[in-house]
C-alpha beads as a LAMMPS data file, in Angstrom:
LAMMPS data file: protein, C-alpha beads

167 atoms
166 bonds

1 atom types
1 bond types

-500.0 500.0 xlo xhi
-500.0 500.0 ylo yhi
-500.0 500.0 zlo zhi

Masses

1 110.0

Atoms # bond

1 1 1 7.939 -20.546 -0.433
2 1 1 5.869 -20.904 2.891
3 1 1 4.239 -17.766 3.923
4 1 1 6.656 -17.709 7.116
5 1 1 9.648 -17.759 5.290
6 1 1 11.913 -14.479 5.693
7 1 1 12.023 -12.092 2.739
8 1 1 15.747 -11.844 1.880
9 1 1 16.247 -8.972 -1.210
10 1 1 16.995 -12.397 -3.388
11 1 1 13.064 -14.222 -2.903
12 1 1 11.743 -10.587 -3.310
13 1 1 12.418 -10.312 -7.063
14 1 1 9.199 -9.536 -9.051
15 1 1 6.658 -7.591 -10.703
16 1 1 5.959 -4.505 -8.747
17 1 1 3.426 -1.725 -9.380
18 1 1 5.326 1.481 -9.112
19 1 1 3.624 5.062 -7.966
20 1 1 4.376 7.890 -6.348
21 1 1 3.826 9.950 -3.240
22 1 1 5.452 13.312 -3.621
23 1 1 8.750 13.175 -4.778
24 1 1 8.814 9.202 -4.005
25 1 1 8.561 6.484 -6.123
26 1 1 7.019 3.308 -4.153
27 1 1 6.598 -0.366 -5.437
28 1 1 3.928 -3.137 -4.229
29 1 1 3.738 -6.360 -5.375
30 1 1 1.702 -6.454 -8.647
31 1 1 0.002 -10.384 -7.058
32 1 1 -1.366 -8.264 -4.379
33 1 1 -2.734 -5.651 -6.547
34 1 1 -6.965 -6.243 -7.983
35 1 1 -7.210 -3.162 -9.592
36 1 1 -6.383 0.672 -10.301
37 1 1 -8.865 3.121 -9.995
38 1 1 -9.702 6.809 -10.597
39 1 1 -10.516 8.468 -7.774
40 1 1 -14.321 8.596 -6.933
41 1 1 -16.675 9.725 -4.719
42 1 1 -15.550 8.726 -1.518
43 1 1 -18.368 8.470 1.868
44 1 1 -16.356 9.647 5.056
45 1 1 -16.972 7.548 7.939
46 1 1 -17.063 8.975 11.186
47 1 1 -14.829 7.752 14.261
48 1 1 -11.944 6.516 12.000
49 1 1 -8.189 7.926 12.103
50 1 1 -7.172 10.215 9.889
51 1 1 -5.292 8.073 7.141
52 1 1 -8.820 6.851 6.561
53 1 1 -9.984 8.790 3.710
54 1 1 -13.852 6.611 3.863
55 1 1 -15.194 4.174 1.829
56 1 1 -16.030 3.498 -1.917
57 1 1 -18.616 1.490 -3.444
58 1 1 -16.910 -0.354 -6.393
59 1 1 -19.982 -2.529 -8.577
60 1 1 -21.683 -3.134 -5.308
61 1 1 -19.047 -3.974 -2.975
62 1 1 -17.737 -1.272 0.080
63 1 1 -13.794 -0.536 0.101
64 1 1 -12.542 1.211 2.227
65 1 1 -10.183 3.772 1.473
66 1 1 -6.267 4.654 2.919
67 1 1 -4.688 7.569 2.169
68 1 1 -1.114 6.871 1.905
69 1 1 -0.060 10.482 2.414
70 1 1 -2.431 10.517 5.480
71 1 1 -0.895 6.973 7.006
72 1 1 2.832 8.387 6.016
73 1 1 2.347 11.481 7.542
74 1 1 3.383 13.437 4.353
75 1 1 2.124 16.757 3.615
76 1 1 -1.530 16.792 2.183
77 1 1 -2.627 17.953 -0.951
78 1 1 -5.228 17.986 -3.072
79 1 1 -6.278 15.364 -5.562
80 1 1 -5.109 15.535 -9.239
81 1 1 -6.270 13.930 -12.454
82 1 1 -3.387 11.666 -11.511
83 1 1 -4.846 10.708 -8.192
84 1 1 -5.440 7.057 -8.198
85 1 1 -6.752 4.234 -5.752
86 1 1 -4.904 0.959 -5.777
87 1 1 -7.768 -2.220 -5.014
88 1 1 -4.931 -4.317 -3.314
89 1 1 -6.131 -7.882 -1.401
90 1 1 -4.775 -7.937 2.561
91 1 1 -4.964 -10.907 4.809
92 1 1 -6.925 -10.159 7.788
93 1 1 -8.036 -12.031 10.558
94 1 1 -11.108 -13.721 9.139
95 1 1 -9.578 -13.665 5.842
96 1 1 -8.653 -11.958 2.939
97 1 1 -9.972 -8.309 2.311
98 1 1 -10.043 -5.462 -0.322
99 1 1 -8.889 -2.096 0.559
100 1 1 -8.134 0.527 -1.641
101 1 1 -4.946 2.772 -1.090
102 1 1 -4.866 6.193 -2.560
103 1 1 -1.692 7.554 -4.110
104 1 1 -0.399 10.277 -6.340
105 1 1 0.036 8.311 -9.360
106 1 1 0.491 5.200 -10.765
107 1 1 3.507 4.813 -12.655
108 1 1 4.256 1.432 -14.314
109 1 1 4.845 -2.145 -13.694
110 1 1 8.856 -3.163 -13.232
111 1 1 10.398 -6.844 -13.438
112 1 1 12.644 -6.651 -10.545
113 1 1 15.349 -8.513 -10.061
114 1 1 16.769 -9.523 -6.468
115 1 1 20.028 -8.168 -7.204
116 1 1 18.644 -5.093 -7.370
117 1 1 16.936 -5.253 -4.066
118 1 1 18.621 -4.658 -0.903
119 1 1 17.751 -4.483 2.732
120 1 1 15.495 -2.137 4.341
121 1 1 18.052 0.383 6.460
122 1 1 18.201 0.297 9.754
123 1 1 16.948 3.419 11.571
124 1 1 17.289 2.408 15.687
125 1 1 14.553 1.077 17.539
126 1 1 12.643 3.784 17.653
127 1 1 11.823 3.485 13.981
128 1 1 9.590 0.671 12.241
129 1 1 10.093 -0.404 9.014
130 1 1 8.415 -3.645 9.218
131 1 1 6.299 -2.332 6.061
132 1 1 9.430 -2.002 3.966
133 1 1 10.042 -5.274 2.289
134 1 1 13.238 -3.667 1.145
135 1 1 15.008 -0.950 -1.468
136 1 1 15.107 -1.663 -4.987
137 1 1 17.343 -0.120 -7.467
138 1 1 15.712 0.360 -10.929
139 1 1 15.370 2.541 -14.083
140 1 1 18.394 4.954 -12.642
141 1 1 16.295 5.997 -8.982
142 1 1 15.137 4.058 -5.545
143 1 1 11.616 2.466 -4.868
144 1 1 10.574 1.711 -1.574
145 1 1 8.661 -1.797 -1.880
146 1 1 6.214 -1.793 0.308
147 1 1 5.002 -4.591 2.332
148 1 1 1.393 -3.623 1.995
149 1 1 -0.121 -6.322 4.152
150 1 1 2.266 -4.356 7.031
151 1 1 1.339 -0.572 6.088
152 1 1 -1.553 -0.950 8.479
153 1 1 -1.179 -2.773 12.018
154 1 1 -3.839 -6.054 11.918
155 1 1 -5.414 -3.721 14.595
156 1 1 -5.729 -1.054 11.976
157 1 1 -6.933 -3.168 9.407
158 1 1 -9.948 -5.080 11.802
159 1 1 -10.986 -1.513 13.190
160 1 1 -10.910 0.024 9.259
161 1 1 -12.594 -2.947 8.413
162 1 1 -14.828 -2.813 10.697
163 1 1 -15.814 0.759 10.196
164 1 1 -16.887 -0.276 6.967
165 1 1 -18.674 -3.073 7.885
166 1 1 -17.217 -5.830 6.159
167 1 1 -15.716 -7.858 8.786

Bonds

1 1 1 2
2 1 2 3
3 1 3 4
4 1 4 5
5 1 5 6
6 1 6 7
7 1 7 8
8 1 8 9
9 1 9 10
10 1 10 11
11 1 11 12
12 1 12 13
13 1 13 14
14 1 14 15
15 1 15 16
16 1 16 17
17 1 17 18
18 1 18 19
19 1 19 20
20 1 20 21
21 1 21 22
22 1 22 23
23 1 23 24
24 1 24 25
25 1 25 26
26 1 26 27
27 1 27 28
28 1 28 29
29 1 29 30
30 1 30 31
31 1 31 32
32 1 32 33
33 1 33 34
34 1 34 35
35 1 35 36
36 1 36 37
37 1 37 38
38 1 38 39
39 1 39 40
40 1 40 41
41 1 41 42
42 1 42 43
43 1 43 44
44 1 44 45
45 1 45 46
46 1 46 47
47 1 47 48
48 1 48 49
49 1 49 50
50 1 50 51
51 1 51 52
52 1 52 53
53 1 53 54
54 1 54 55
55 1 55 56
56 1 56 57
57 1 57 58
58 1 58 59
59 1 59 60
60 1 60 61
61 1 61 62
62 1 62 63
63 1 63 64
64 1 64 65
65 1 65 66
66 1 66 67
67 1 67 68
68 1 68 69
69 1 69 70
70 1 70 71
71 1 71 72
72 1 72 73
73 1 73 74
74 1 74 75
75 1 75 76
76 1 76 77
77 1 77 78
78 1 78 79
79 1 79 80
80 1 80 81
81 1 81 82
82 1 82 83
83 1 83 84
84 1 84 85
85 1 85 86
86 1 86 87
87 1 87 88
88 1 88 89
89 1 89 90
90 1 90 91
91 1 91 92
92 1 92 93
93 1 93 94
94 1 94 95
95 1 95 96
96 1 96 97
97 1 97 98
98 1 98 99
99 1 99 100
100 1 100 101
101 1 101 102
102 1 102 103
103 1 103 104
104 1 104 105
105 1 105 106
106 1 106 107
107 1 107 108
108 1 108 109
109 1 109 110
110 1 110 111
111 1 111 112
112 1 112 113
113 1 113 114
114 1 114 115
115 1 115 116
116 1 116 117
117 1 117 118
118 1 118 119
119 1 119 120
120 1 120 121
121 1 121 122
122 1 122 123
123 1 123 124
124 1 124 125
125 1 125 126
126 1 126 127
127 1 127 128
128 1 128 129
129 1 129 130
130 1 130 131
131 1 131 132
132 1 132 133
133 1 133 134
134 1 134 135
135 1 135 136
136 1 136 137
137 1 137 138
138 1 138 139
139 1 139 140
140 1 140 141
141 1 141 142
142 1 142 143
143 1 143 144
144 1 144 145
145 1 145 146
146 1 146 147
147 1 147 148
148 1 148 149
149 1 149 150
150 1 150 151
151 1 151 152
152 1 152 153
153 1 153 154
154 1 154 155
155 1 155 156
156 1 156 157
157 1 157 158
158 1 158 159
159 1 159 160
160 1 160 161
161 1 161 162
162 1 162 163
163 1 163 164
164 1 164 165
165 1 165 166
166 1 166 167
């Protein structure tokens, strides 16, 4: 499937890393995830929005680090034993890049079938859900799949990137 091709619920069935932010399960797709992380010690970096929690230095390479709750504005609170960072791989610009999403929890990887998955709803124009890749229906709840190359704006991504210095 070309990379311009429209996700329809059926071409969206996969493996999906499930977690949660407050009382909501999310799902992204498990190709785009590197790895999951505990949080650590995180560097703020000045001048960046307020979704960006800073950067981390995993074996010698600077993420930088979203926090979900932050970019969703969700209500804040403090991290757990549960609180995880996701490594996921984003297309920017000049290229792929690593940035680290922090979430609740991680919850578990689901085989989702495109039956299962149904169309983003449609909220007016007001409302974007360009990130949503759609609504799947598994283990008896809803999980928003997340289209995590959308979460952040390419403008986002090249200034957060940037910020960190590895653009």
């Amino acid at each position: 499937m070309a990379e311009t091709a429209e996700k329809t619920p059926a071409n969206l069935a996969g493996k999906y890393l499930t977690f949660r932010l407050m009382n909501e399960e999310y799902g992204i797709e498990i190709l785009k995830v590197k790895e999951i992380i505990g949080v650590m010690a995180i560097t703020s970096l000045p001048r960046t929005p307020p979704f960006v929690r800073g950067v981390i230095n995993l074996r010698g390479k600077v993420i930088p680090v979203i926090d979900l709750r932050k970019k969703f504005e969700m209500q804040i609170t403090d991290d757990t034993d549960m609180t995880c960072i996701i490594v996921v791989d984003v297309a920017a610009r000049g290229g792929n890049i690593q940035i680290g999403i922090l979430v609740d929890s991680v919850s578990e990887v689901l085989d989702i079938a495109g039956e299962d998955i149904e169309n983003a709803p449609a909220f007016g124009t007001n409302i974007d859900t360009a990130f949503i890749l759609g609504m799947a229906k598994a283990k008896g709840s809803v999980k928003i799949l997340l289209n995590i190359e959308k979460v952040l704006s390419s403008t986002e991504l090249e200034n957060v990137a940037g910020a960190a210095g590895i653009v």
